[in-house]
DOTOR-485302 format. One record per residue (C-alpha): x negated, y, z; residue in one letter. Coordinates in steps of 0.1 Angstrom, whole numbers, padded with zeros to 4 digits. Layout:
   east  north     up  residu
      X      Y      Z       A
...
This chain:
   east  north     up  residu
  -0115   0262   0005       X
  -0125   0242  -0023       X
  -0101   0211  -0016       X
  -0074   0239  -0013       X
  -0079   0254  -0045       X
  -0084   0218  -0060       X
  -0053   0210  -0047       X
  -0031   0239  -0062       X
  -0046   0229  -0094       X
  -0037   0194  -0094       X
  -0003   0204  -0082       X
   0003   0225  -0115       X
  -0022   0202  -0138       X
  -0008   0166  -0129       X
   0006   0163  -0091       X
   0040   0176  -0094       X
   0049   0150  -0127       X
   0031   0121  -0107       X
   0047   0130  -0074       X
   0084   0132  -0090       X
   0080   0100  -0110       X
   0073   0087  -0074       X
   0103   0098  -0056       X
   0122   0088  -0087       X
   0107   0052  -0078       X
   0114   0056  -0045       X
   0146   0063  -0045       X
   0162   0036  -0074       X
   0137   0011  -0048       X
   0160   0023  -0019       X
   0191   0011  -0037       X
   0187  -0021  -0023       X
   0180  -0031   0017       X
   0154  -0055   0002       X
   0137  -0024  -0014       X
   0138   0003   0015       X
   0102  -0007   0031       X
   0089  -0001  -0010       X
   0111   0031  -0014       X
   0091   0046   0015       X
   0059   0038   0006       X
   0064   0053  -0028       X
   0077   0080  -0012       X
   0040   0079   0009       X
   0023   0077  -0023       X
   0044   0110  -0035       X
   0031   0130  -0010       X
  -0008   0117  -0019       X
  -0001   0120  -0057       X
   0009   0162  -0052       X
  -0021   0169  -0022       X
  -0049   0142  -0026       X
  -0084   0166  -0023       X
  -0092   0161   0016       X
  -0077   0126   0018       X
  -0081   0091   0008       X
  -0066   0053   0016       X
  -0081   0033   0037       X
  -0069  -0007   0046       X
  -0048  -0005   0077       X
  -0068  -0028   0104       X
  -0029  -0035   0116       X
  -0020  -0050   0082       X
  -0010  -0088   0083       X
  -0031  -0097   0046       X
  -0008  -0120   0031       X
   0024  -0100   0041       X
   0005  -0071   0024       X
  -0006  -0094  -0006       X
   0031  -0108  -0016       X
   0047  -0072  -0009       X
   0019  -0057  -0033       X
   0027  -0080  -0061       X
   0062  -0073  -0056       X
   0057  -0035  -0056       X
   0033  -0039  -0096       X
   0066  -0055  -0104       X
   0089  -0035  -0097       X
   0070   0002  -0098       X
   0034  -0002  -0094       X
   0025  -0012  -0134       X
   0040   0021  -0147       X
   0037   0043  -0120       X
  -0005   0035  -0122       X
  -0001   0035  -0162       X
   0012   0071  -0159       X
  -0020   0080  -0139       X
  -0044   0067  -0164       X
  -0026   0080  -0191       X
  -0026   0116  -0167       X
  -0067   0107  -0164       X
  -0073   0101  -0198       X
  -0059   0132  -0212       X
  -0074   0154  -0181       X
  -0110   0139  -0192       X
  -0102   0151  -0226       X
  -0116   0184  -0215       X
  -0145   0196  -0198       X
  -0127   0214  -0171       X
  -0105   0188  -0163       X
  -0126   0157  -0163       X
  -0129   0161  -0121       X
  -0090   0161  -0118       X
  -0091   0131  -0141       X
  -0115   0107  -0120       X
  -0089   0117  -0093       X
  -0060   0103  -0115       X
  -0087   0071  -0121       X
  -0088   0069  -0081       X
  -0052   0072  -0077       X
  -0039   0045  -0098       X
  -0059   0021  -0077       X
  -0037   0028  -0050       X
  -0011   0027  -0071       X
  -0011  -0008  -0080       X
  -0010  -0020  -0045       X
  -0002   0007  -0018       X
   0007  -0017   0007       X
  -0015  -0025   0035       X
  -0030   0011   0032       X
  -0029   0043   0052       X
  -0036   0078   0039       X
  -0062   0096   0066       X
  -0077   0126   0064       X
  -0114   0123   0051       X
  -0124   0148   0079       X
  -0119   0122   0110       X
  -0108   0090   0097       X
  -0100   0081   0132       X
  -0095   0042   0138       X
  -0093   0040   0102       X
  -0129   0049   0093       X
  -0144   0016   0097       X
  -0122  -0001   0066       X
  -0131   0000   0034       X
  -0118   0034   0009       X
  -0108   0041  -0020       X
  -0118   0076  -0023       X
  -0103   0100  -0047       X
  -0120   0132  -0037       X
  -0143   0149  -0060       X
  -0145   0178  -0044       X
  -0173   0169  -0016       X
């Protein structure tokens, strides 16, 4: 219930901005053929910027590393730097307040997997599955 009510309150506090400038990435990125496979991962990352309470990345064990490595530094050049700049900027003012200082070490969690969303899968905290064993970066701070 908690994760639900966070969750509404990101969506109206910082999701719904984040989530847009996403598909807004997403979509110029799928201009291109080159950029389709970064266009839907952004789009991936819209859908965890507007619901993240209850779920967090976690390395795919399937990922080939230096695939992964030269598509990440592709994606900070082409959306990653200002797509995680907009979440810090989001955390910073959320921490401003007392009240919103949770929702803004969520932004803080999120821009990690902003700068390199490649080579990660968004799971379910309850039940990681096959995925539990890798290493997270957790942005729930509801538990």
């Amino acid at each position: 219930m908690l994760r639900l009510i966070g969750n509404i309150l990101w969506v109206i506090i910082a999701g719904l901005g984040m989530a847009v400038a996403y598909l807004v990435a997403g979509l110029l990125l799928c201009i291109t053929i080159i950029g389709i496979p970064f266009g839907i991962a952004s789009f991936r990352m819209a859908n965890y910027a507007l619901w993240p309470f209850g779920r967090t990345a976690v390395r795919d064990p399937g990922r080939v590393p230096g695939v992964s490595m030269i598509g990440n530094i592709l994606w900070f050049i082409l959306a990653g730097w200002w797509l995680a700049l907009g979440h810090l900027i989001a955390g910073v003012v959320l921490c401003i307040t007392i009240i919103g200082i949770p929702f803004g070490i969520v932004s803080f969690g999120l821009t990690k997997v902003a700068l390199a969303p490649l080579g990660h899968r968004i799971v379910p905290i309850d039940g990681a599955g096959p995925y539990a064993a890798g290493p997270r970066v957790r942005v729930d701070a509801s538990d």
